[in-house]
N, C-alpha and C positions, 0 to 999 in steps of 0.2 A: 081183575085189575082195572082201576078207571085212567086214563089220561085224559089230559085236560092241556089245552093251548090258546093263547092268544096273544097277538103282537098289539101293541100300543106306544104313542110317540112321548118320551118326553118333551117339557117345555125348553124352549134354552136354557143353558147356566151358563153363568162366569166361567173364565177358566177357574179349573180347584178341582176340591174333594169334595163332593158333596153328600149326604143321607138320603137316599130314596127306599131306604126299608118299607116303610110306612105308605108310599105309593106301590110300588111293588104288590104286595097284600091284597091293598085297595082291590088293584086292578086283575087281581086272579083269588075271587072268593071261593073258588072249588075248593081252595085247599081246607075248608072248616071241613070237608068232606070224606077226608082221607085220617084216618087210625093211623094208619103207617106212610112216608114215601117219601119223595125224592120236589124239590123246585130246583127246575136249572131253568138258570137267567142267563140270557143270551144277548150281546149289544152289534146290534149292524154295520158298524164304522169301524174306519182303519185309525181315527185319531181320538179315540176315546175309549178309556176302559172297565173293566170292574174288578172290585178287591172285597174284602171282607174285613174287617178292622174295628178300633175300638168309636164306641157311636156314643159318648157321654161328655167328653172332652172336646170342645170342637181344636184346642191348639194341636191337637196330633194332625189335623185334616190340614193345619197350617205348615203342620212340619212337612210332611207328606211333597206337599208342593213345594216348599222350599228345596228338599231335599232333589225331589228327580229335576229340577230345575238345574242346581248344580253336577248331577251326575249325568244330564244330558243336555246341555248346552246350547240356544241358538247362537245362530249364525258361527257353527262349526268351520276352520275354511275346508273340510272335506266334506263338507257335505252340495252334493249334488241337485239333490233333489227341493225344489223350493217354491214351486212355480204360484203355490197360494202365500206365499211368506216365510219369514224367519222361522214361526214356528211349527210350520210342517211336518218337516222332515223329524225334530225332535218330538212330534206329538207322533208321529207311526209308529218313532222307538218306543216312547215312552207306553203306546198302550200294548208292544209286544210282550215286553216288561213283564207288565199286570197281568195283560191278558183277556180273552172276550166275551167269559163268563166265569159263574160261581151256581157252584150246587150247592144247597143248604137240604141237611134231613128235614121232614115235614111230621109232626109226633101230634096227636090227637087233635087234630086239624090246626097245628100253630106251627111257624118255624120254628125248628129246633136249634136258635143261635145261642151262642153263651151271654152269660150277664151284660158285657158290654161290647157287644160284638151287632155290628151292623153294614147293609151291604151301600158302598158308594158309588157313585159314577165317577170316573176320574175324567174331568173333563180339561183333554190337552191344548185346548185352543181357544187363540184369544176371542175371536167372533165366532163360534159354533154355532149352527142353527140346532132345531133340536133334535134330540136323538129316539133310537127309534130299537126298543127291545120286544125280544122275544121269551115268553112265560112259557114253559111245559112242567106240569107239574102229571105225575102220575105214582101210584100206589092203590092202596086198598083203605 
């Protein structure tokens, strides 16, 4: 079995949904090297996530944000917690939500995504600096 890791930053983004498959890749070539295995993408932050979803459309990445916008709300008045802003507190919910990685199968050294499936950053804040993931990709 080979493993393979490296961390690297992305640049900032807007708040959204953004495509970073195509960086992702870039940045961890080992995987042309693997027959069979596994890439788990890993994100460092408490206010930003990853998901997997459709990557052809970009209005679903619109919906996406409209939506958890309305299901998590700033300036909540229960919300406690705010000390960088309004949208703090709803950007911790929102990437517990999502979540802080995605594993994609790796099949004759490609990811193994469906037709229009692609991995985004959900980024919940409005000034984010940029973020900072973790690639381990391992198989045979």
């Amino acid at each position: 079995m080979q493993v393979f890791q490296r961390e690297f930053r992305l640049p900032a983004f807007p708040r959204g949904f953004h495509l970073i498959t195509e960086r992702v890749e870039r940045e961890m070539p080992e995987l042309r090297s693997l027959r069979a295995g596994i890439l788990h993408v890993f994100i460092k932050h408490t206010s930003a996530s990853l998901t997997i979803n459709e990557d052809a459309d970009p209005t679903v990445r619109k919906d996406f944000e409209s939506h958890f916008n309305q299901m998590v709300p700033e300036e909540a008045p229960y919300y406690i917690h705010n000390y960088e802003g309004s949208d703090d507190m709803p950007a911790h919910l929102k990437a517990s939500i999502l979540g802080s990685s995605v594993s994609i199968p790796v099949t004759d050294g490609r990811l193994n995504l469906g037709t229009w499936q692609g991995i985004y950053l959900c980024e919940h804040r409005d000034r984010a600096a940029g973020r900072s993931l973790v690639l381990t990709s391992y198989g045979m």
